[in-house]
N, C-alpha and C positions, 0 to 999 in steps of 0.2 A: 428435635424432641420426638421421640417415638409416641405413637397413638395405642389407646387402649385394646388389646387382642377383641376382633366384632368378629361375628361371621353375617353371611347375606341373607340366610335362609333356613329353618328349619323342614324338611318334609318326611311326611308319614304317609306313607303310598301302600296299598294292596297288593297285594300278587299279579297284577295285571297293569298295575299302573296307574291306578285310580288313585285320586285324592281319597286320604283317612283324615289326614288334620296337616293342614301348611301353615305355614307364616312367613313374610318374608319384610325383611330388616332394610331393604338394598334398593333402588331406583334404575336397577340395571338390567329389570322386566317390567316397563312402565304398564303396560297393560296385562290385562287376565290372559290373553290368549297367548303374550310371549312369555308367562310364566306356566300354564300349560304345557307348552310347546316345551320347554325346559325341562319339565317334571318327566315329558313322555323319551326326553331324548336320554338324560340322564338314566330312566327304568330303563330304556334301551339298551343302553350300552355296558348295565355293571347286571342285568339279572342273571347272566350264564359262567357268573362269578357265585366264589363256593364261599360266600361273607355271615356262614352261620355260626361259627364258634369266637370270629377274632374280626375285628373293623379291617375295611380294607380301603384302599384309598385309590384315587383316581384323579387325573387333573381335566378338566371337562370345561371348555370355553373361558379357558385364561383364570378359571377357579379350581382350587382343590374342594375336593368333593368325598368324604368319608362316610364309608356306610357300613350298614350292618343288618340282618335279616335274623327274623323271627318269623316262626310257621311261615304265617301268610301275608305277616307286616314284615315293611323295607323302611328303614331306618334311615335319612341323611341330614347329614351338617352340611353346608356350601360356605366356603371359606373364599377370600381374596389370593392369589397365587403370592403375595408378600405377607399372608400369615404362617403361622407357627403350625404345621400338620397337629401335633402333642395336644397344644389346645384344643386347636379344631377336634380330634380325638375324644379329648375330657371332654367334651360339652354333648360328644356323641352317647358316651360312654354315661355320663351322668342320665339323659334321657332318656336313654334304653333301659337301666336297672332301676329307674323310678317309676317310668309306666310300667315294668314287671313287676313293682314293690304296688301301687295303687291299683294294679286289676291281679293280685295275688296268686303272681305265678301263670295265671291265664293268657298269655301273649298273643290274640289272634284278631282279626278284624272283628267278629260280631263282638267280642267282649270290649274290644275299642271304641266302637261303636255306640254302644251303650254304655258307655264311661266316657263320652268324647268330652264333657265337661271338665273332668277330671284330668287331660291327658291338655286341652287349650288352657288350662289353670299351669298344668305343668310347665308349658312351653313360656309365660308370664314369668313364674318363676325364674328359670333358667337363663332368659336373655330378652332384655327393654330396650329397644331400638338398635338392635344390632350390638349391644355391650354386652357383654357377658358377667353376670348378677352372681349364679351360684351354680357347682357341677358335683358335690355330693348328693346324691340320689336319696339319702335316708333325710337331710336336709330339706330337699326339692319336697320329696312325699309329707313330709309333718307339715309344711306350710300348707300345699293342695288340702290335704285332710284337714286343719284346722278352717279353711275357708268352706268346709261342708259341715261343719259344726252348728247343731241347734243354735240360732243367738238367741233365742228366747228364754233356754233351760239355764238354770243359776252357773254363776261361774265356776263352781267346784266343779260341778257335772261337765263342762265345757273341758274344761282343763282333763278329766278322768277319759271323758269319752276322745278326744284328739291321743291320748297317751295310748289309748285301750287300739284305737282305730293305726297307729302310728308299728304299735307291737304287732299288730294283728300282721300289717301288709309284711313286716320283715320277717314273720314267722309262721308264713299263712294255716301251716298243718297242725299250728295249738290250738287245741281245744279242751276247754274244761270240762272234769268228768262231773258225774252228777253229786257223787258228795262235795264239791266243791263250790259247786253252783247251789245249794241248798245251806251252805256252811254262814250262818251269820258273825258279823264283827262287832 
């Protein structure tokens, strides 16, 4: 019986190689330093790769390894060499365009940065011990954004503000003009 499509790791690294936001699913870097030593070897070896418009892939210590680059953030999934690259792919593919959908359009360290709640919310969504949960992005962002919703404000407001905050990230450059924001219902 085949086993549920996992991957071993999530990483979000800087231009240089730095931890932005990791997670790791997998026992096959029992400590901090050999999962360091991981992050620096993998930035090594795919940054003089041109993985800005389309994922590109890599097999890297017996794991397939898909990445993908924004400004000054690097993207990767770490997969098992007996999974599915396509998954591995989607799951790439779903993180990328929901932290673009949650820091609206702004793709770069300092904005990551300062959303890094938003972006470890994301990586919750998307895969709970290595299983892979959910890889639509607009999906992935309405859960993040609802778990940043006032709980105190009545639930209409709850439900208005997640839809208002959910439109906002997929369409970052609408904005209401002033007769509309003055317009009562």
């Amino acid at each position: 019986m085949e086993s549920c499509p996992s991957v071993k790791n999530i990483l979000l690294l800087d231009s240089e190689g730095n931890r932005v936001a990791v997670k790791y699913y997998s026992d096959d870097w029992p400590t901090n330093s050999a999962k360091e030593a991981f992050e620096k070897a993998v930035f090594t070896k795919t940054q003089k790769t041109n993985a800005r418009t389309e994922a590109e892939i890599a097999m890297f210590e017996n794991n397939i390894v898909i990445y993908k680059f924004a400004q000054d953030l690097h993207f990767f999934v770490t997969g098992g060499d007996d999974e599915n690259e396509l998954i591995i792919s989607t799951v790439l593919q779903g993180f990328f365009d929901a932290v673009g959908l949650l820091l609206r359009g702004n793709v770069d360290k300092k904005e990551a940065l300062e959303n890094l709640d938003l972006i470890l919310l994301c990586l919750d969504e998307i895969v709970d011990g290595g299983i892979i949960l959910e890889t639509d992005a607009n999906v992935i962002a309405g859960k993040v954004a609802s778990h940043s919703v006032d709980s105190g404000a009545p639930l209409s407001e709850q439900c208005m503000m997640l839809r208002f905050e959910v439109k906002q990230a997929q369409f970052p450059d609408f904005k209401l003009n002033s007769a509309a924001r003055e317009r009562t219902f």
